[in-house]
C-alpha positions as CSV (number, residue, x, y, z in Angstrom):
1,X,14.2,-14.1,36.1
2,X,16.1,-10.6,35.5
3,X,16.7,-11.6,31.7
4,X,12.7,-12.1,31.5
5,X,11.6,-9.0,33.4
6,X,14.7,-7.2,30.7
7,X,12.8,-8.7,27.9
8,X,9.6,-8.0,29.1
9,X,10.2,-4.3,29.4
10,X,12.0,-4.1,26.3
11,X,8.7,-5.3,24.5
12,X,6.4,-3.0,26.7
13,X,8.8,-0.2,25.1
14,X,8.6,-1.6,21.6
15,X,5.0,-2.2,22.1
16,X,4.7,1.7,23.7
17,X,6.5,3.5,20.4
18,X,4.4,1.8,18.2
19,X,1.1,2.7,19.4
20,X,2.6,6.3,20.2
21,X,2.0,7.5,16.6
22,X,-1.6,6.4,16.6
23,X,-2.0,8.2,20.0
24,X,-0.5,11.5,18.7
25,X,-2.4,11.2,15.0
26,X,-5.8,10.9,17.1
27,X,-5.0,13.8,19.2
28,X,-3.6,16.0,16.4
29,X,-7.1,15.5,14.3
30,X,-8.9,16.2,18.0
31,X,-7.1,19.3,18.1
32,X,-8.5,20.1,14.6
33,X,-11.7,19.4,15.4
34,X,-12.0,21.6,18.6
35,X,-10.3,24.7,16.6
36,X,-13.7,24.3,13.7
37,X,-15.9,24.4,17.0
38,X,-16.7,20.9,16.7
39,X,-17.1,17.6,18.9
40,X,-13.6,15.2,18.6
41,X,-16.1,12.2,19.8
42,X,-18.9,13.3,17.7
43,X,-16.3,13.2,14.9
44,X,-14.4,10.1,14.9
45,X,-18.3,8.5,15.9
46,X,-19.1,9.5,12.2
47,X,-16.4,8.6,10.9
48,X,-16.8,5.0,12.1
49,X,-20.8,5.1,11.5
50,X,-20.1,6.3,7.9
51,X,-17.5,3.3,7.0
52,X,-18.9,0.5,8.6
53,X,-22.4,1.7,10.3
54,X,-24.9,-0.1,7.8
55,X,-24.2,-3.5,5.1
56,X,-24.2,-0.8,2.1
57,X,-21.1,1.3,3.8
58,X,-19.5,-1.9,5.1
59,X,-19.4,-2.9,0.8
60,X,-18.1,0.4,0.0
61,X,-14.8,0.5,2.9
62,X,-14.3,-3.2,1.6
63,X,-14.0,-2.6,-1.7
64,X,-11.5,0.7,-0.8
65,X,-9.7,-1.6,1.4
66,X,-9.1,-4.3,-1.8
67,X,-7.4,-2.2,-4.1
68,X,-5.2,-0.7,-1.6
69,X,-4.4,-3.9,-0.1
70,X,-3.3,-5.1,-3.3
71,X,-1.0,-2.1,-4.3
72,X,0.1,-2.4,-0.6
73,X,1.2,-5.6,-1.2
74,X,3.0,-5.3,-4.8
75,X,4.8,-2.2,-2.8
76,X,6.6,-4.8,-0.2
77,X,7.9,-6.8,-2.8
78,X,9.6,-3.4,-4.7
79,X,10.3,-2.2,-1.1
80,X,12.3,-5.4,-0.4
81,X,14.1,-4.9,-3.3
82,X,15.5,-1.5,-2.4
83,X,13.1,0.0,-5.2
84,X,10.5,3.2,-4.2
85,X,7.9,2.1,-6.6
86,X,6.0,5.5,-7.2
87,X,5.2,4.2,-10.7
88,X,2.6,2.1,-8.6
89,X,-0.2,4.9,-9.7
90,X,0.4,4.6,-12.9
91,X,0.4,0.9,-13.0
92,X,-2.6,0.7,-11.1
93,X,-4.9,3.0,-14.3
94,X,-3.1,0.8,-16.5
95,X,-4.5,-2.2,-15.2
96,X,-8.0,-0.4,-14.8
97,X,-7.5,0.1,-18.8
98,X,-6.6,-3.1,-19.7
99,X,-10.0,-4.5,-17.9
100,X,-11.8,-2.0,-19.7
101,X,-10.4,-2.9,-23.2
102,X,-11.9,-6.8,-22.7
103,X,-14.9,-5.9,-20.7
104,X,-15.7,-3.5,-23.8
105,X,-14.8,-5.5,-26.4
106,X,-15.2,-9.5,-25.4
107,X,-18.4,-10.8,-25.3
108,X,-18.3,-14.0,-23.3
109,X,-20.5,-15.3,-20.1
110,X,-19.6,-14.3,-17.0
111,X,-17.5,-17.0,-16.2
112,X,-14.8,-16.6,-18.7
113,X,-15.1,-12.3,-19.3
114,X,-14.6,-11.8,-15.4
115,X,-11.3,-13.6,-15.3
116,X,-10.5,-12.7,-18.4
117,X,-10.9,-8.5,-16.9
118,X,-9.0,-9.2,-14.2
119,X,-6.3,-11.2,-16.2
120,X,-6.1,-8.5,-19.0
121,X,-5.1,-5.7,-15.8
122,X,-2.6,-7.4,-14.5
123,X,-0.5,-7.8,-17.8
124,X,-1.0,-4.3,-18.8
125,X,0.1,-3.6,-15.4
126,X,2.9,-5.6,-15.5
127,X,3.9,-4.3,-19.0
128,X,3.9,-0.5,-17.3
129,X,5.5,-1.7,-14.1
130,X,8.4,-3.2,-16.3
131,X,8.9,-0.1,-18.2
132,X,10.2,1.3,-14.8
133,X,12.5,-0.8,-14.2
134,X,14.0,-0.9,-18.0
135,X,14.2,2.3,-17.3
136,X,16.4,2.2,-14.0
137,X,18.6,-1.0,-15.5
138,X,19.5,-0.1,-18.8
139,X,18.8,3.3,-18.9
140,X,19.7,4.1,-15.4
141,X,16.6,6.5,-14.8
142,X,16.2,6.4,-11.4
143,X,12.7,4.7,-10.2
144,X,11.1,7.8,-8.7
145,X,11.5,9.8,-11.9
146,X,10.9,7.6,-14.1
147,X,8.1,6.4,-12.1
148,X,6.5,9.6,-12.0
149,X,6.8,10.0,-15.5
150,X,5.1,7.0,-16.3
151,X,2.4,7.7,-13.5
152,X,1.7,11.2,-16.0
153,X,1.5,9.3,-19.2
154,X,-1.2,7.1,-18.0
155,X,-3.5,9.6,-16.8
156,X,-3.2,11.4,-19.8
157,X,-3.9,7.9,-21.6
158,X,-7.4,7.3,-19.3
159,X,-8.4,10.8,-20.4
160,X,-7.7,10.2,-23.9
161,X,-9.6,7.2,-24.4
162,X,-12.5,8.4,-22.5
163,X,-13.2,11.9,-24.0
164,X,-11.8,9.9,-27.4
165,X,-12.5,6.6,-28.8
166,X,-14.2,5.1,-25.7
167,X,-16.4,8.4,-25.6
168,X,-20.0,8.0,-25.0
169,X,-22.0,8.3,-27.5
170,X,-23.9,11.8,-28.3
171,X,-22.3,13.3,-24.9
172,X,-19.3,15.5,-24.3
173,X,-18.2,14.2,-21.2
174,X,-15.4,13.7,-18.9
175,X,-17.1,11.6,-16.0
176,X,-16.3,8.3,-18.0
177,X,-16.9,5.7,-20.5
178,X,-20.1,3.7,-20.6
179,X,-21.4,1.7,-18.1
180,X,-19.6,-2.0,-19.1
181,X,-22.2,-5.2,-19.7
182,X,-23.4,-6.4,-16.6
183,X,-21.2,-10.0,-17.7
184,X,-18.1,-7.9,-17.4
185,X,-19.2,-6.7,-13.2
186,X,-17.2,-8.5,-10.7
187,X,-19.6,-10.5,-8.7
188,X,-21.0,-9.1,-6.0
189,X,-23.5,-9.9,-3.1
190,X,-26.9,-8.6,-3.8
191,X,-27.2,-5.0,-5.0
192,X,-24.0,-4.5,-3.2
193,X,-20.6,-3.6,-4.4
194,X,-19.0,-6.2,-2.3
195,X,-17.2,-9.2,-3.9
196,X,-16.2,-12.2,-1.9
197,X,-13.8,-12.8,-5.1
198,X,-12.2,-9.5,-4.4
199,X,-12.0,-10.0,-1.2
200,X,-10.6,-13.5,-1.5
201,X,-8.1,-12.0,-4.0
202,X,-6.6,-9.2,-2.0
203,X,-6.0,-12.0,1.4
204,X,-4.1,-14.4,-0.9
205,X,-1.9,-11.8,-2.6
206,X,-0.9,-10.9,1.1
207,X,-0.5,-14.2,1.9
208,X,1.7,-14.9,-1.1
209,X,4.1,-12.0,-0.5
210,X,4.6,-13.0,2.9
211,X,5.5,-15.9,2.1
212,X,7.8,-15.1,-0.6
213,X,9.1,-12.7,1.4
214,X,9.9,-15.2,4.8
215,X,10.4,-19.0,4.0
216,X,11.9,-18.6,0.1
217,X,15.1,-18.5,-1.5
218,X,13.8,-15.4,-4.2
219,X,12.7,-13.9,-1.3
220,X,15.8,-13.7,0.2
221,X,17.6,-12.7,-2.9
222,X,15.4,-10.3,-3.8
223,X,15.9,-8.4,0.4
224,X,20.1,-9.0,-0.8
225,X,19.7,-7.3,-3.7
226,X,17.5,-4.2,-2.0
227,X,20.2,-3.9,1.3
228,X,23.2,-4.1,-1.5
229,X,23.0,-4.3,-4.8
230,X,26.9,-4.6,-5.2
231,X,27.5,-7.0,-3.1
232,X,24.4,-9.1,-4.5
233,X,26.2,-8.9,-7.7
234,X,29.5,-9.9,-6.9
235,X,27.9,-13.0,-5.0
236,X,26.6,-14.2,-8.5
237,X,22.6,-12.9,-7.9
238,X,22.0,-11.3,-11.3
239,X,20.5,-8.0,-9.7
240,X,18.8,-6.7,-12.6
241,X,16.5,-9.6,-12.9
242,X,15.7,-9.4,-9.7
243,X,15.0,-5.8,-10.1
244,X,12.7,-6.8,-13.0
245,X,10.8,-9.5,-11.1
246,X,9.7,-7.3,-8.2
247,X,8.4,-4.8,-10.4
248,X,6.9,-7.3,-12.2
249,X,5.4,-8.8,-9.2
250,X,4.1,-5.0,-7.7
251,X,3.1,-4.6,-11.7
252,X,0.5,-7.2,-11.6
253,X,-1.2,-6.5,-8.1
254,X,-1.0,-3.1,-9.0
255,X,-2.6,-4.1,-12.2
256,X,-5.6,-6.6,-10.1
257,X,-5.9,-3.7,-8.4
258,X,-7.2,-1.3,-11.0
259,X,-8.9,-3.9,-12.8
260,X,-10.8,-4.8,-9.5
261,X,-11.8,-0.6,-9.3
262,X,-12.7,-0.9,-12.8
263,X,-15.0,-3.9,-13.3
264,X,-15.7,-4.0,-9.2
265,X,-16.8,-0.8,-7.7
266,X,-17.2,1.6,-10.5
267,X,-18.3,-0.5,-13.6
268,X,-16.6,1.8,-16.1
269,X,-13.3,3.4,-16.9
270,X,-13.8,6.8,-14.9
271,X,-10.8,9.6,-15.2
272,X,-9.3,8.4,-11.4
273,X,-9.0,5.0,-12.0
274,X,-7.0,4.2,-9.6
275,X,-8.7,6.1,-6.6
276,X,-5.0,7.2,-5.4
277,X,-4.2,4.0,-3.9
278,X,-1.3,3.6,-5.6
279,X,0.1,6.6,-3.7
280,X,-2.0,5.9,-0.1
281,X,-0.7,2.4,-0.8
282,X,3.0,3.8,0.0
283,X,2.5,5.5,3.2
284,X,0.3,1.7,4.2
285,X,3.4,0.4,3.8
286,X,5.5,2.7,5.8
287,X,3.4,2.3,8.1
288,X,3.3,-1.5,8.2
289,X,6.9,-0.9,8.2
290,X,7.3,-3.1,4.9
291,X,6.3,-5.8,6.2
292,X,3.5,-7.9,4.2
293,X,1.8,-9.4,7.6
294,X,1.1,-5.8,8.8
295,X,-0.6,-4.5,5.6
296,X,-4.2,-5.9,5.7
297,X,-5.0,-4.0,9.0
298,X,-3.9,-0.9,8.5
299,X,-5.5,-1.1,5.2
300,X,-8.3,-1.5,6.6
301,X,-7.9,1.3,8.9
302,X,-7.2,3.7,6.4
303,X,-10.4,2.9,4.3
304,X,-12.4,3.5,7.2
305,X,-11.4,6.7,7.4
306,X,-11.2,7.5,3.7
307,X,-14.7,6.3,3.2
308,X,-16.3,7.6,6.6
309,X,-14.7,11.0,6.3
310,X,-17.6,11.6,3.9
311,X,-19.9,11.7,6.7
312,X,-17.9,14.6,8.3
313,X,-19.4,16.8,5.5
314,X,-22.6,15.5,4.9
315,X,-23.6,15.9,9.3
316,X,-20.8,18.3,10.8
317,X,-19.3,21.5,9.6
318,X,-15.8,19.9,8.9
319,X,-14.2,19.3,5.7
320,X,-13.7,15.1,4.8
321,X,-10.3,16.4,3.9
322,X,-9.7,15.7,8.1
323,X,-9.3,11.9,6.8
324,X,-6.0,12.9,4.5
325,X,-5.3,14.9,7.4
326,X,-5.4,12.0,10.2
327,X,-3.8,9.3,7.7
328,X,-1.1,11.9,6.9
329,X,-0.1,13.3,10.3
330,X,-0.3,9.0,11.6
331,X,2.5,8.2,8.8
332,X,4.7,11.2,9.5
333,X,4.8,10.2,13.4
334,X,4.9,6.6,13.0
335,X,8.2,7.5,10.9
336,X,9.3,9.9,13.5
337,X,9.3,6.4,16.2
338,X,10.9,4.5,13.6
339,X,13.6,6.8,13.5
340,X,13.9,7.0,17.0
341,X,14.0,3.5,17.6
342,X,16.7,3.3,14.8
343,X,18.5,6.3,16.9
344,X,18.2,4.5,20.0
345,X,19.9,1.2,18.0
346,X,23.0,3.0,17.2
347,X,23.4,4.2,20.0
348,X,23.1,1.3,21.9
349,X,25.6,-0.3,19.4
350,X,28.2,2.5,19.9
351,X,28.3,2.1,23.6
352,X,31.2,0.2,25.6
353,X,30.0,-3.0,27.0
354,X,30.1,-2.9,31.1
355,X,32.8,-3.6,32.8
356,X,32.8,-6.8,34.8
357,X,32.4,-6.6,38.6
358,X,35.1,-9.3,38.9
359,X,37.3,-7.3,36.2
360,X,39.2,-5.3,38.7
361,X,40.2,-6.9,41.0
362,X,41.4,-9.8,38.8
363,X,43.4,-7.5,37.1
364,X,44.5,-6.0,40.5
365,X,45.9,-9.1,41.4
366,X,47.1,-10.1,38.1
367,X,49.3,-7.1,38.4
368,X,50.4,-8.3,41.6
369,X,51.5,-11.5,40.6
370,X,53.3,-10.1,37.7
């Protein structure tokens, strides 16, 4: 009964430190609100009305939530591996190009272009995701700079082909190619943006990395080789292949990702192809404390507020920047527990076990007998 009620608490705590940061996030944005001179309820009430308050906005958030889902996902495989993926940007307008280079030049029924688009974004993101990490195994560049890097090269790239050889005809502008054949549009209900293929996509890359991740044997080398790539070495798992495969892996979600903005939401190759989701998809995973099972919902959370922050412009006096704000100020405090309950670990561990009530006087009468 007293190890239950010990277990039972210990969970209520766990439970307690992880809904703290959402607690705190909330009240910070309140705060925020009040100092503009505005409602808090009224606020977040928008917020929520703008995201999922009619079928058209329901579309929109679910087509944010896709994308980031899937560079979310890619992320816990590099994650796993010990690698900080920040390439994922870059791999995500890649994969957004590569659609656009079939959709523009492949003309093919519907059934063959669209998978075909979607195909075409995960190699190129693959290819850019793999760059990465030739970079950090044979030229030991380390991920985040090289990363970064990369993540520069392909917005130049976009830009490039859209003000150059993919510029519309007769016009001087930067807003983005032409609109691609309707063939080359990702299914989607109605005159809605939303895609039961997208959709279906996203839930099975999650379900694939978990499972990768939990019940397989590259899974497990691949979490060896990110908590000690030395030791992985020695034990015979040739690291840099591993290294390889999970930016390979993040490579092509990234990739389905952009591909997915490209053919699925905006039907073009626009200058911000990738919608930031590469980076947004980092602090989901932080969040989710890389771990694939937690990814999908606070995905979803973050696109509600991405895509309903809007409506804080359009109906109150407060800048739609207060979404980056919220998301921002949940991640730092969600970190904050984590490192508390990692604090809390050690010292736990350091502490000297209790004494045992029988201890002394066994050893009283030990020493007697001695």
């Amino acid at each position: 009964m007293t190890v239950r009620s010990g277990l039972d608490g210990a969970g209520t705590r766990r439970a307690a430190i992880g809904v703290l940061p959402f607690v705190i996030a909330l009240a910070f944005a309140a705060l925020l609100v009040l100092l503009v001179g505005e409602n808090p309820v009224e606020a977040f009430r928008l917020i929520i009305e703008g995201s999922l308050g009619s079928p058209d906005k329901l579309s929109d958030t679910v087509m944010v939530w896709v994308p980031l889902t899937l560079a979310a996902a890619g992320l816990v495989v590099t994650f796993a591996a010990g690698l900080w993926n920040i390439g994922v940007e870059g791999q995500v307008v890649l994969g957004a190009i590569g659609a656009s280079l079939i959709a523009r030049q492949v003309d093919a029924p519907v059934y063959i272009l669209v998978p075909l688009t979607l195909v075409m974004g995960m190699l190129f993101g693959i290819v850019w995701a793999l760059l990465a990490g030739i970079l950090k195994t044979r030229g030991k560049v380390n991920e985040i700079f090289g990363g970064l890097g990369l993540d520069f090269v392909a917005t130049g790239l976009t830009l490039y082909l859209i003000i150059g050889p993919w510029a519309r005809s007769g016009i001087a502008s930067t807003s983005g190619t032409e609109p691609f054949p309707r063939q080359a549009w990702l299914p989607a209900l109605g005159d809605s943006r939303f895609s039961p293929l997208a959709v279906a996509l996203a839930i099975l890359a999650v379900v694939a990395v978990w499972l990768l991740l939990r019940g397989t044997r590259v899974g497990l080398k691949l979490k060896a080789v990110g908590r000690n790539p030395q030791s992985a070495g020695l034990l015979g798992i040739p690291t840099d292949r591993y290294i390889l495969g999970a930016f390979a892996i993040c490579g092509a979600l990234a990739g389905l990702a952009g591909a997915i903005q490209a053919t699925g939401f905006h039907h073009k190759l626009v200058p911000s192809a990738s919608g930031g989701y590469g980076f947004l998809g980092i602090l989901v995973v932080l969040l989710a404390g890389f771990r694939a099972a937690y990814v999908a919902p606070i995905a979803a959370f973050f696109a509600i507020v991405a895509v309903g922050s809007i409506a804080l412009t359009l109906r109150l006096d407060v800048n739609s920047a207060l979404g980056g704000v919220l998301t921002g100020v949940l991640v730092l405090f969600a970190l904050m527990a984590s490192g508390l309950r990692a604090y809390r670990s050690r010292r736990q561990a350091a502490a000297p076990p209790p004494e045992s009530p029988s201890a002394g006087p066994t050893s009283g009468v030990a020493g007697q007998a001695s």
